[in-house]
Predicted model as a PDB file, atoms N, CA, C, CB and O in Angstrom, pLDDT in the B-factor column:
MODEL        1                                                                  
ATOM      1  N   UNK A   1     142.682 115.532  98.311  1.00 65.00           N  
ATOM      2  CA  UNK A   1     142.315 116.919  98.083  1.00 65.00           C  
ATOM      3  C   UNK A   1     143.285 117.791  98.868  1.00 65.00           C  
ATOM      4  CB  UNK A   1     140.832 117.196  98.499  1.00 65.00           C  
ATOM      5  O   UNK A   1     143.391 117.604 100.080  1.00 65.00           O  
ATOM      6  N   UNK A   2     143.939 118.653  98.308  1.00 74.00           N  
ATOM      7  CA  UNK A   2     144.707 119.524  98.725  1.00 74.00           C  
ATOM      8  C   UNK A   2     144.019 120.967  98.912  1.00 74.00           C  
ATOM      9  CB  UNK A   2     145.770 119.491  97.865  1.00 74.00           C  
ATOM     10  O   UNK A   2     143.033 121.309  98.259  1.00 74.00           O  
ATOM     11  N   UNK A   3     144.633 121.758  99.856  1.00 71.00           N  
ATOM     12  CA  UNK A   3     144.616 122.663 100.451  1.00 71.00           C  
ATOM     13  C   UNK A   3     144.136 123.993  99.092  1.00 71.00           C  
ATOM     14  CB  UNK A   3     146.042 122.639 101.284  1.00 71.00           C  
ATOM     15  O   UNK A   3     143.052 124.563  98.974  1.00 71.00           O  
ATOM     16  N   UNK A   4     145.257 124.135  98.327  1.00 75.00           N  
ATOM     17  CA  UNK A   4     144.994 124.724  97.323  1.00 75.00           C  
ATOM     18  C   UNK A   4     143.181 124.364  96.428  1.00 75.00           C  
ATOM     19  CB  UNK A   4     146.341 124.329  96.559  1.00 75.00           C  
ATOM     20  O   UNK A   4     142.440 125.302  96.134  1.00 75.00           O  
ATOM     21  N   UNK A   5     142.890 123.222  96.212  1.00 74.00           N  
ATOM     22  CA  UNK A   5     141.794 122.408  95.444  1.00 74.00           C  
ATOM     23  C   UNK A   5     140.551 122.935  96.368  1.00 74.00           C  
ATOM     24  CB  UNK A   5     142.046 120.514  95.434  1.00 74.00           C  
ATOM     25  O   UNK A   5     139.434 123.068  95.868  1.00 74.00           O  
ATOM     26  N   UNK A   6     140.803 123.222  97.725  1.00 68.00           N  
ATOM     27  CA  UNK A   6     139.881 123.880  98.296  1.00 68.00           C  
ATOM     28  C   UNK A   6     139.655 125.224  98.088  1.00 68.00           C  
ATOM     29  CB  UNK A   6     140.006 123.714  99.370  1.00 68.00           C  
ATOM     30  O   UNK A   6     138.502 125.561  98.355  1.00 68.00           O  
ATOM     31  N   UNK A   7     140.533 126.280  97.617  1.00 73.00           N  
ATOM     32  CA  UNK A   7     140.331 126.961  97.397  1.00 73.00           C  
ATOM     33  C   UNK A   7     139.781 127.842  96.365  1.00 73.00           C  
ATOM     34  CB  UNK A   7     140.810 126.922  97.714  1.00 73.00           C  
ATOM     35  O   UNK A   7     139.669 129.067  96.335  1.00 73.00           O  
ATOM     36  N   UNK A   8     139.314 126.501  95.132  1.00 80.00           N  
ATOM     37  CA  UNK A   8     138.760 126.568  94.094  1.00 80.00           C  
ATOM     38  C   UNK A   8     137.108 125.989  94.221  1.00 80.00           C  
ATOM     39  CB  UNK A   8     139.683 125.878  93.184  1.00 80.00           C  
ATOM     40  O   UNK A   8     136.356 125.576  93.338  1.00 80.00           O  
ATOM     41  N   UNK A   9     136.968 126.096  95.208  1.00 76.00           N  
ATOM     42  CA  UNK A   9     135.836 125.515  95.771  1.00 76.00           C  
ATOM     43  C   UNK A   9     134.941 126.601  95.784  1.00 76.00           C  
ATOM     44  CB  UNK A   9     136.038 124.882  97.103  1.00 76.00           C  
ATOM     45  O   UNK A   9     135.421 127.728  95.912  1.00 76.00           O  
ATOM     46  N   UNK A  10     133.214 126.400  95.628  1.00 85.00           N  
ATOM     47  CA  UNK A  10     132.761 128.154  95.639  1.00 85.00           C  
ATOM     48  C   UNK A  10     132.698 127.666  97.063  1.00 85.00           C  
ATOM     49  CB  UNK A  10     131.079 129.038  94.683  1.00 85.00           C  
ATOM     50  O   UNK A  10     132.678 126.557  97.596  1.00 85.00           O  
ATOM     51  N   UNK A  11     132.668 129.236  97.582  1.00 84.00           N  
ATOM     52  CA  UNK A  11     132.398 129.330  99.415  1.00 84.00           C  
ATOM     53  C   UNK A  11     131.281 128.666 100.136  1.00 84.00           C  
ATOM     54  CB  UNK A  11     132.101 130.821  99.900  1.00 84.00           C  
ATOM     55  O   UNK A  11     131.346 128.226 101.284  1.00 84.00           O  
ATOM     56  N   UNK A  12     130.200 128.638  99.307  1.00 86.00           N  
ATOM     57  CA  UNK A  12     128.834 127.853  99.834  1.00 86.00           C  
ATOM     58  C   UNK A  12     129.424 126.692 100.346  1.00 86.00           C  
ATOM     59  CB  UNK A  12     127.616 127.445  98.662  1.00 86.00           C  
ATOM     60  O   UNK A  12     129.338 126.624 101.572  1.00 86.00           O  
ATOM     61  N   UNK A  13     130.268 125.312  99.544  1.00 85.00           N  
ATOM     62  CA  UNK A  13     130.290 124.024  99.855  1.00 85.00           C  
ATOM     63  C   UNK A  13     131.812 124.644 100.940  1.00 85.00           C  
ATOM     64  CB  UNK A  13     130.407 122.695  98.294  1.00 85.00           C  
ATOM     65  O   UNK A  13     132.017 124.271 102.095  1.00 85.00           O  
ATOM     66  N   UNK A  14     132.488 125.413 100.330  1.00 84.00           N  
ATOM     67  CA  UNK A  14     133.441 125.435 101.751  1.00 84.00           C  
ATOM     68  C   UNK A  14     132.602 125.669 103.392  1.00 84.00           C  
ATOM     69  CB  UNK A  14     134.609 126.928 101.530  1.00 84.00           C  
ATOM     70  O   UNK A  14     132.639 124.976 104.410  1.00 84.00           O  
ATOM     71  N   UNK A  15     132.240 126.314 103.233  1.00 89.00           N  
ATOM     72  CA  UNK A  15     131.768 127.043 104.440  1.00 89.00           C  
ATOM     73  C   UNK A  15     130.632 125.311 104.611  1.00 89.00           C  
ATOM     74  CB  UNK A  15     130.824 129.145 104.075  1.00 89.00           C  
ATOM     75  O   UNK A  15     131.001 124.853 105.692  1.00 89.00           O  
ATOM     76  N   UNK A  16     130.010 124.752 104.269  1.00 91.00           N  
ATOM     77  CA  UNK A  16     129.278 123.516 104.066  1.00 91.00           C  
ATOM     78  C   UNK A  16     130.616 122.413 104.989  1.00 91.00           C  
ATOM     79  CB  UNK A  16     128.936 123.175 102.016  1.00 91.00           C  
ATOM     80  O   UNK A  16     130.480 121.878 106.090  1.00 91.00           O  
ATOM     81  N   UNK A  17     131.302 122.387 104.468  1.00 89.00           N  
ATOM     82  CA  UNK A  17     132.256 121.507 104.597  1.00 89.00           C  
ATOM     83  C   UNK A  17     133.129 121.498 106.225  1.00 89.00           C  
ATOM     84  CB  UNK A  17     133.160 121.850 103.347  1.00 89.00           C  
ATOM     85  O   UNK A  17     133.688 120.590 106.841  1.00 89.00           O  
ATOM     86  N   UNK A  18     132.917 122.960 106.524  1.00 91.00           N  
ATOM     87  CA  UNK A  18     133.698 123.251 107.573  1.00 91.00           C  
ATOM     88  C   UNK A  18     132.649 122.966 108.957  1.00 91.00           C  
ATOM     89  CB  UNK A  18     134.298 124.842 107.373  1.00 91.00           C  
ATOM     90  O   UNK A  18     132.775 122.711 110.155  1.00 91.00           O  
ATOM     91  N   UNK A  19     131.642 123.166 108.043  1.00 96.00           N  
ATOM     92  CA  UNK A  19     129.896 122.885 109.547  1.00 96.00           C  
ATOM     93  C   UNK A  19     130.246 121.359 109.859  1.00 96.00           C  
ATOM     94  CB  UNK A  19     127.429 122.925 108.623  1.00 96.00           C  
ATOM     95  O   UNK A  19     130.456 121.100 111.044  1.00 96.00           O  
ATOM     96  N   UNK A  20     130.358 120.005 108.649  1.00 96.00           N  
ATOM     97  CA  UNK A  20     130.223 119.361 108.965  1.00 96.00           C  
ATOM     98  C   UNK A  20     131.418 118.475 109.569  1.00 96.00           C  
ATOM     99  CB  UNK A  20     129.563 119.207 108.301  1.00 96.00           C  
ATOM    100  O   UNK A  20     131.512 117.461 110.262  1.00 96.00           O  
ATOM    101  N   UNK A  21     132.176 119.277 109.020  1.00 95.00           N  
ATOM    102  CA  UNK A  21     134.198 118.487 110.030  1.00 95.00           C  
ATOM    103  C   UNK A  21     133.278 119.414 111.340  1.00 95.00           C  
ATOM    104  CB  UNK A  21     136.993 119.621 109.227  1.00 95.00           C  
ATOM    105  O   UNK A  21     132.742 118.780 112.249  1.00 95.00           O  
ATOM    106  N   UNK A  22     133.227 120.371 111.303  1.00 95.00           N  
ATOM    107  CA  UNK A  22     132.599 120.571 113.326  1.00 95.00           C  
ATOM    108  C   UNK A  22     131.785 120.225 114.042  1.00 95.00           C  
ATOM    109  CB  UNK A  22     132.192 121.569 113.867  1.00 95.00           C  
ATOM    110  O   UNK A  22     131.769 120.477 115.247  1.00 95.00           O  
ATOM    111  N   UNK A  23     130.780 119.443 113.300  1.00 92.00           N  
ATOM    112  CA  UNK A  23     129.769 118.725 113.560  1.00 92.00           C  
ATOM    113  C   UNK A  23     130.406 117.129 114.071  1.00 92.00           C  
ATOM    114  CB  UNK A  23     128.822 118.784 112.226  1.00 92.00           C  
ATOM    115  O   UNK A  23     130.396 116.465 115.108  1.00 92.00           O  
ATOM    116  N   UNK A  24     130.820 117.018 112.994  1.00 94.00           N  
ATOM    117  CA  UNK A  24     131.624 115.295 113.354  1.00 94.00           C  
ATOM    118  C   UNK A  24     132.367 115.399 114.325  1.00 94.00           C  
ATOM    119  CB  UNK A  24     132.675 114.558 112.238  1.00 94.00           C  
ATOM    120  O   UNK A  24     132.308 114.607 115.266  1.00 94.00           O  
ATOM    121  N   UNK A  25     133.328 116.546 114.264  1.00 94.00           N  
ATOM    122  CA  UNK A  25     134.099 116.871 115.623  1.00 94.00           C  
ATOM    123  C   UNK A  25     133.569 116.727 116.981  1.00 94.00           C  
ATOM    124  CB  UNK A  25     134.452 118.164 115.626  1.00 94.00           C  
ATOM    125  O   UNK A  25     133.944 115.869 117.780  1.00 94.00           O  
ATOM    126  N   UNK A  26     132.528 117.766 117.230  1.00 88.00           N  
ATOM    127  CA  UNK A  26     132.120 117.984 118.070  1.00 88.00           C  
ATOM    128  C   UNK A  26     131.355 116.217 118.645  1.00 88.00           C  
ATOM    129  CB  UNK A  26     131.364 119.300 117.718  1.00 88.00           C  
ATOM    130  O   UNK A  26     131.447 115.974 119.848  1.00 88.00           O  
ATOM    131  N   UNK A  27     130.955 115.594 118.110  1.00 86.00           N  
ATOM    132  CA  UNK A  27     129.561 114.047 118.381  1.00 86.00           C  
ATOM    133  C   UNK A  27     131.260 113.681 118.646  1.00 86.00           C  
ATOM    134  CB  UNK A  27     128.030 112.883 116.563  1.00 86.00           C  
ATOM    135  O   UNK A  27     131.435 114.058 119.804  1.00 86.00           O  
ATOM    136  N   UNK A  28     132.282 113.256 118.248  1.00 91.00           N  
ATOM    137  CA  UNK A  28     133.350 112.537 118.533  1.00 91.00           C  
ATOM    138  C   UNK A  28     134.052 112.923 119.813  1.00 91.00           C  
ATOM    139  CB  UNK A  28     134.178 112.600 117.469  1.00 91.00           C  
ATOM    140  O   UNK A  28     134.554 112.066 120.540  1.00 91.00           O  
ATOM    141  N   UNK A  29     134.093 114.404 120.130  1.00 90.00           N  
ATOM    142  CA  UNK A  29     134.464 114.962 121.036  1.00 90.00           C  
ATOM    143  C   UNK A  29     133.395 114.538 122.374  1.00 90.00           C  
ATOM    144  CB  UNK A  29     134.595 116.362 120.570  1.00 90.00           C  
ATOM    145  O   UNK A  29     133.914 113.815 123.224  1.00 90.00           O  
ATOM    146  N   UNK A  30     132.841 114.694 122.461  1.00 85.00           N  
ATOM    147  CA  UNK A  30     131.480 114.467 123.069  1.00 85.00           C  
ATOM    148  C   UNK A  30     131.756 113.179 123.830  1.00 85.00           C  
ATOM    149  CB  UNK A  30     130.203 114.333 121.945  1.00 85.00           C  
ATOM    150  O   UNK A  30     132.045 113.166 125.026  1.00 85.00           O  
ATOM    151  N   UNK A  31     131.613 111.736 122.810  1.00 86.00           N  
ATOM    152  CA  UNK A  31     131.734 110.424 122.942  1.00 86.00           C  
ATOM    153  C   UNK A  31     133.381 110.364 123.661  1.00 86.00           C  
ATOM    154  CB  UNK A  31     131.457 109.636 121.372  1.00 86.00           C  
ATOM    155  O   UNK A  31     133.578 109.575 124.585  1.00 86.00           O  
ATOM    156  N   UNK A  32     134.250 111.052 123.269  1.00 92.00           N  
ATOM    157  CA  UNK A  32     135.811 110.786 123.876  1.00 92.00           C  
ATOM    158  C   UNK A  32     135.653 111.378 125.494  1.00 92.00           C  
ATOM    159  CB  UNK A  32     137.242 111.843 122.833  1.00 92.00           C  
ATOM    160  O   UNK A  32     136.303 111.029 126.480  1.00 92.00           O  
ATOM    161  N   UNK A  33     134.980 112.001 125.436  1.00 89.00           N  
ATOM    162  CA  UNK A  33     135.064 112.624 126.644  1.00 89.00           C  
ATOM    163  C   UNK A  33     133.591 112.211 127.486  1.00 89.00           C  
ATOM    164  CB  UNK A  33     135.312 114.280 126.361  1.00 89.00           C  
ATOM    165  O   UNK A  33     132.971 113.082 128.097  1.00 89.00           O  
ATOM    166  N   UNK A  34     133.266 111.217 127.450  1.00 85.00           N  
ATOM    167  CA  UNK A  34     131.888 110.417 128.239  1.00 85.00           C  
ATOM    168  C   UNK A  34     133.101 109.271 128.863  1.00 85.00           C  
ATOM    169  CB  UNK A  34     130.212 109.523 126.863  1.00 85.00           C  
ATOM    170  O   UNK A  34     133.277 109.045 130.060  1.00 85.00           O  
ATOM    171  N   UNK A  35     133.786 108.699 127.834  1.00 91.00           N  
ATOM    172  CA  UNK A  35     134.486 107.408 128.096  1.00 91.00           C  
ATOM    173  C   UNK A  35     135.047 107.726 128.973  1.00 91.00           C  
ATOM    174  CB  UNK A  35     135.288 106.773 127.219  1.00 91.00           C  
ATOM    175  O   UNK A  35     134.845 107.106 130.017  1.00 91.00           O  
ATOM    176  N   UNK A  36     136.032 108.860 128.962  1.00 93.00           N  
ATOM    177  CA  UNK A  36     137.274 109.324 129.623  1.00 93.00           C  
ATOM    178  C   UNK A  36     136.625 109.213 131.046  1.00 93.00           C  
ATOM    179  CB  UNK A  36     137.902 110.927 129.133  1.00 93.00           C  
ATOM    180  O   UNK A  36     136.971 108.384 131.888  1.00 93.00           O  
ATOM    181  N   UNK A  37     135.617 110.175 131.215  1.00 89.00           N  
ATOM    182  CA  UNK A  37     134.646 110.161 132.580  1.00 89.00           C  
ATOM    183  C   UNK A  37     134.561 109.016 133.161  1.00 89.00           C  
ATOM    184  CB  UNK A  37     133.235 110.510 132.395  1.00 89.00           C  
ATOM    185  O   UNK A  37     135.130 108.730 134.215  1.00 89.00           O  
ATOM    186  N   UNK A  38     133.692 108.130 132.376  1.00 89.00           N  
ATOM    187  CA  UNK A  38     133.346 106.712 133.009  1.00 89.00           C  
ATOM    188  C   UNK A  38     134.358 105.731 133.056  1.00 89.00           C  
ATOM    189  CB  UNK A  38     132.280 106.054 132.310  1.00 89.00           C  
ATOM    190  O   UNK A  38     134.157 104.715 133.721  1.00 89.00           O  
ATOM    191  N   UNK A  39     135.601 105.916 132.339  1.00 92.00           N  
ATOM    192  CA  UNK A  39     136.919 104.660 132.963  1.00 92.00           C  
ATOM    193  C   UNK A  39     137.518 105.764 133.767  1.00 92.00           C  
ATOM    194  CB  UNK A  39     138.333 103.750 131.597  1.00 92.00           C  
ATOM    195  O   UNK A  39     138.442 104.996 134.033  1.00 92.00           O  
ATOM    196  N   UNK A  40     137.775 106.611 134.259  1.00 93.00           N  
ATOM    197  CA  UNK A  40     138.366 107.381 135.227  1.00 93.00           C  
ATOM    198  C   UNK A  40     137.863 107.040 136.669  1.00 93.00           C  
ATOM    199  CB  UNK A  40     138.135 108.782 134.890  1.00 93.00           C  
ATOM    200  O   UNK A  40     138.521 106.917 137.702  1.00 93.00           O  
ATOM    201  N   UNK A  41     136.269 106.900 136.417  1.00 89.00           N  
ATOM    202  CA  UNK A  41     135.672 106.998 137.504  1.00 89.00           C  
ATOM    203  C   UNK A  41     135.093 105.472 137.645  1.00 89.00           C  
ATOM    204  CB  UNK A  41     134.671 108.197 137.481  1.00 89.00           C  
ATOM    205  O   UNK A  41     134.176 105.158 138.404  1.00 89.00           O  
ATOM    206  N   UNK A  42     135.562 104.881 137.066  1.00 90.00           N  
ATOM    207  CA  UNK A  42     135.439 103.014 137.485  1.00 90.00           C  
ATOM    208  C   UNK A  42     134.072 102.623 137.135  1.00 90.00           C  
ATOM    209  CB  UNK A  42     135.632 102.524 139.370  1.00 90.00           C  
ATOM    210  O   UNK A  42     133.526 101.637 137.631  1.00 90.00           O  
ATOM    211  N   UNK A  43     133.360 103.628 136.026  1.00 87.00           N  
ATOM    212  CA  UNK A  43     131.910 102.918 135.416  1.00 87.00           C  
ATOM    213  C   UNK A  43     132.110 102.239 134.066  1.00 87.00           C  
ATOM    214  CB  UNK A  43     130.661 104.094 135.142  1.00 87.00           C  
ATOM    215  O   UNK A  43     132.984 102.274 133.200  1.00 87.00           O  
ATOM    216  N   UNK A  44     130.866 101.561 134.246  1.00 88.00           N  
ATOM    217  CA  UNK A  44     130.808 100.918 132.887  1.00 88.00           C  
ATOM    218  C   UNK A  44     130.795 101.731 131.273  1.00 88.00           C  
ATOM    219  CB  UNK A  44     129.533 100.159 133.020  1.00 88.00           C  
ATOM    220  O   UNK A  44     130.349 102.867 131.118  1.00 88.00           O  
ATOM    221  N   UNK A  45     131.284 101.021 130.340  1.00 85.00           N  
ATOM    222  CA  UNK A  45     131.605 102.085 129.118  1.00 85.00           C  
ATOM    223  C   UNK A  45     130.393 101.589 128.516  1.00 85.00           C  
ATOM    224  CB  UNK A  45     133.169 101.982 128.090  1.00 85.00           C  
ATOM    225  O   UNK A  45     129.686 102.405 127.924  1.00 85.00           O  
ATOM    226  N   UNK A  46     130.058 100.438 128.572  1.00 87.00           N  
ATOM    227  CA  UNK A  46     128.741  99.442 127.778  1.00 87.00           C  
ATOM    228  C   UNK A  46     127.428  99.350 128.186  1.00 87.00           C  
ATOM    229  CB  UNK A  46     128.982  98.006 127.799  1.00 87.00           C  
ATOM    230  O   UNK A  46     126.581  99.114 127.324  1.00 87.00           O  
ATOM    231  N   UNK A  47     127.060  99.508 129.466  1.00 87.00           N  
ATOM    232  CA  UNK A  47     126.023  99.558 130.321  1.00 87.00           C  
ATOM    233  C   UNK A  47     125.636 100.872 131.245  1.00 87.00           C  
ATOM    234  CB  UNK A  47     126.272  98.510 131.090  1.00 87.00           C  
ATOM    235  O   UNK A  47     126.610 101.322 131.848  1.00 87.00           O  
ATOM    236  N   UNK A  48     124.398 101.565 131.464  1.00 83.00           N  
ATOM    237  CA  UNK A  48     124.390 102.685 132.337  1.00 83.00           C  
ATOM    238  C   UNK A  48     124.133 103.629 131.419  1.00 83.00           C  
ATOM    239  CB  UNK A  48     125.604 102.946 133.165  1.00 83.00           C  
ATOM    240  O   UNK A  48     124.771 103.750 130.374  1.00 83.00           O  
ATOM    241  N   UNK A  49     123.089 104.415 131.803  1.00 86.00           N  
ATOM    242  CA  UNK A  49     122.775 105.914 131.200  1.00 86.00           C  
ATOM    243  C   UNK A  49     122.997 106.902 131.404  1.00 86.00           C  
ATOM    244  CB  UNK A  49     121.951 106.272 131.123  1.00 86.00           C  
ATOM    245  O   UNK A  49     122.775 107.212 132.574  1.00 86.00           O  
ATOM    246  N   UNK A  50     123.530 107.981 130.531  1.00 85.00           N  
ATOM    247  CA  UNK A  50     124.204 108.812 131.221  1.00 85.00           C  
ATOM    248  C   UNK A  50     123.969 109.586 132.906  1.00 85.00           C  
ATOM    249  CB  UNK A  50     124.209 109.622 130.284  1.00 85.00           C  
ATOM    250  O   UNK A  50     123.357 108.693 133.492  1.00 85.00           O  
ATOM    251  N   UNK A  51     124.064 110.204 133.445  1.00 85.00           N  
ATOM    252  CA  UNK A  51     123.812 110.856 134.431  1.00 85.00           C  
ATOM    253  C   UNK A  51     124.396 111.898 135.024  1.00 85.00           C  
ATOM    254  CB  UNK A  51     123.726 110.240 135.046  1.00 85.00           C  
ATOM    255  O   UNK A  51     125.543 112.082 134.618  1.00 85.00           O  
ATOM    256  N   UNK A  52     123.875 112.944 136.162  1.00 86.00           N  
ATOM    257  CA  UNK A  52     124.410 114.188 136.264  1.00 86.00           C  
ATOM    258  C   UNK A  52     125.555 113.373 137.846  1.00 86.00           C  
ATOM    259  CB  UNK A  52     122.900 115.761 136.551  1.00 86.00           C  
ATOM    260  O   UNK A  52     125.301 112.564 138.738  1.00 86.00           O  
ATOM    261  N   UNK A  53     126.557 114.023 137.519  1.00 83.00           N  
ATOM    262  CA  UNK A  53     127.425 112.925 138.886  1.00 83.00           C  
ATOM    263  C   UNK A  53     127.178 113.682 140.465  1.00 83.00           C  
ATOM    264  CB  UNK A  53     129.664 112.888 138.585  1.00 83.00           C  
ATOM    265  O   UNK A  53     127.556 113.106 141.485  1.00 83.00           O  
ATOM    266  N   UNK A  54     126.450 115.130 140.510  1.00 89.00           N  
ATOM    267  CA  UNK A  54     126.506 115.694 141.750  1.00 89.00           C  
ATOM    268  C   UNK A  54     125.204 115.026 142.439  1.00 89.00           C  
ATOM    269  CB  UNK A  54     126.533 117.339 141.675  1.00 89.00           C  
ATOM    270  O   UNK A  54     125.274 114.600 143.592  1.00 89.00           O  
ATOM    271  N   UNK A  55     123.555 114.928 141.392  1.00 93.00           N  
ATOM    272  CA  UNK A  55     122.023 114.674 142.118  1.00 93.00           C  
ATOM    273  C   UNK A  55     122.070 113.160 141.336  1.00 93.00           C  
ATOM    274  CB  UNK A  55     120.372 116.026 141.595  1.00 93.00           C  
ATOM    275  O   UNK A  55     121.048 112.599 141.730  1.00 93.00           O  
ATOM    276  N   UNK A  56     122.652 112.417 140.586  1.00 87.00           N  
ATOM    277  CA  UNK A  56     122.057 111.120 140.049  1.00 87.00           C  
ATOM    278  C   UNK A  56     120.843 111.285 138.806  1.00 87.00           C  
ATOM    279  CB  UNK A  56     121.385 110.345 141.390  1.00 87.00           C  
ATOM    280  O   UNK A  56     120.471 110.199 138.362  1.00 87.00           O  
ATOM    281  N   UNK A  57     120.405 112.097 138.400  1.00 92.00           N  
ATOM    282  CA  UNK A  57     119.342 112.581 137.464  1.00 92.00           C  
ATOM    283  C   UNK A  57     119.811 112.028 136.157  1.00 92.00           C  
ATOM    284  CB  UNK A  57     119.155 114.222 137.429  1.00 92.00           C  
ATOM    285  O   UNK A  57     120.579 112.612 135.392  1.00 92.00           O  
ATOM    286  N   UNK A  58     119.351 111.007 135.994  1.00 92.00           N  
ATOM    287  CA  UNK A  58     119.402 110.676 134.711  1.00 92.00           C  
ATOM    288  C   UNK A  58     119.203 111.448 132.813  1.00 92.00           C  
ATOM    289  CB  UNK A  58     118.594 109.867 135.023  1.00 92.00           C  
ATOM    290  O   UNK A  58     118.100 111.714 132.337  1.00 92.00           O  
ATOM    291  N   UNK A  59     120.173 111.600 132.268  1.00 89.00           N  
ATOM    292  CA  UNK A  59     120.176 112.395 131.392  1.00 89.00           C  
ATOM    293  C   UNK A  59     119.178 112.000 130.450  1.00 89.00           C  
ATOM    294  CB  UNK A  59     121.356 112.547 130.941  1.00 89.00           C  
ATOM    295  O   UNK A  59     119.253 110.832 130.068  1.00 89.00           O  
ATOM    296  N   UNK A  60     118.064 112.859 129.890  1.00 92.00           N  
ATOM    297  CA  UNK A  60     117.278 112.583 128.561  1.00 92.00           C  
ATOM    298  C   UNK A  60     118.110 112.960 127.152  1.00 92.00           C  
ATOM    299  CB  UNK A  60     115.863 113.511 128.606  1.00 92.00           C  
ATOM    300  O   UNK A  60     118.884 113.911 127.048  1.00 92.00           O  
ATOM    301  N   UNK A  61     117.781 112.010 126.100  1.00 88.00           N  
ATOM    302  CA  UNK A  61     118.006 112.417 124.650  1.00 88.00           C  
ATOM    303  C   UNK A  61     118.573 113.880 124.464  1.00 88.00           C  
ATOM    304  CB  UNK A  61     116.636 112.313 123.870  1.00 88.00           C  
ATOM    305  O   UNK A  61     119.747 114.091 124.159  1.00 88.00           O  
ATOM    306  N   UNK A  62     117.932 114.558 124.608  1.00 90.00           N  
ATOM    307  CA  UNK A  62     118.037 116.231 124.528  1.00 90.00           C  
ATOM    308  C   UNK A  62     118.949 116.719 125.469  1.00 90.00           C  
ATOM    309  CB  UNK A  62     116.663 117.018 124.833  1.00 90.00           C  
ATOM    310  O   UNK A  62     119.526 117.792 125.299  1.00 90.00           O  
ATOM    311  N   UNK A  63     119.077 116.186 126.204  1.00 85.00           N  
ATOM    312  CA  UNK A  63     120.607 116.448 127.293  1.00 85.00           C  
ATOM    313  C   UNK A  63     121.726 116.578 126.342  1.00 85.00           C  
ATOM    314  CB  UNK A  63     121.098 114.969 128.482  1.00 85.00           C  
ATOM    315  O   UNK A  63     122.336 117.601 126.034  1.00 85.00           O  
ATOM    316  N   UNK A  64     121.888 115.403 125.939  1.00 77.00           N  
ATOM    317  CA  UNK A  64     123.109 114.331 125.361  1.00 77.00           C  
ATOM    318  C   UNK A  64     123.382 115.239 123.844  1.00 77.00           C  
ATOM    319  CB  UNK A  64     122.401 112.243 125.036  1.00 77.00           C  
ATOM    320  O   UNK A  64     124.100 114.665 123.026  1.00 77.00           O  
ATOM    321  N   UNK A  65     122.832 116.621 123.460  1.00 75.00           N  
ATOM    322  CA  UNK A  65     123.255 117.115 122.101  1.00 75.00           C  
ATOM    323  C   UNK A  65     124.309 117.810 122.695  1.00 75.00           C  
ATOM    324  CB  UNK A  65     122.205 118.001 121.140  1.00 75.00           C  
ATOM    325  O   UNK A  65     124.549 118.203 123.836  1.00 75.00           O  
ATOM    326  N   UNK A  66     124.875 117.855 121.610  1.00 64.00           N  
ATOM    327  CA  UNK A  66     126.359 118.845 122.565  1.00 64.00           C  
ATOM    328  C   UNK A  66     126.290 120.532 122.183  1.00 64.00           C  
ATOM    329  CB  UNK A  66     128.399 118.203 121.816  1.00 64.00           C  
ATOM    330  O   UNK A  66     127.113 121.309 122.667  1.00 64.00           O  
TER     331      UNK A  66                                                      
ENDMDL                                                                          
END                                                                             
């Protein structure tokens, strides 16, 4: 799909389309930048829940939306 082919698109599914490339973005962005944290800082990438690094407070579900 080319650039142009989008522009034959009605605006509803464009504007649709652009939520969900920022949506995917953003959960990918999110996950790249947990890893980066935890091999920087010598934790496990596979084991361990998230946490706040200043009090130790373990992050809930609802933390973790970006």
């Amino acid at each position: 799909m080319s650039f142009s082919d989008l522009l034959q698109l009605p605006v509803a599914w464009v504007i649709l389309l652009l939520l969900v490339v920022g949506l995917i973005g953003s959960c990918f962005g999110s996950f790249i930048n947990c890893l980066s944290w935890r091999m920087t800082h010598g934790q496990s990438i596979m084991r361990g829940r998230s946490h706040c690094p200043s009090c130790q407070h373990v992050l809930e579900p609802i933390d973790l939306v970006p």
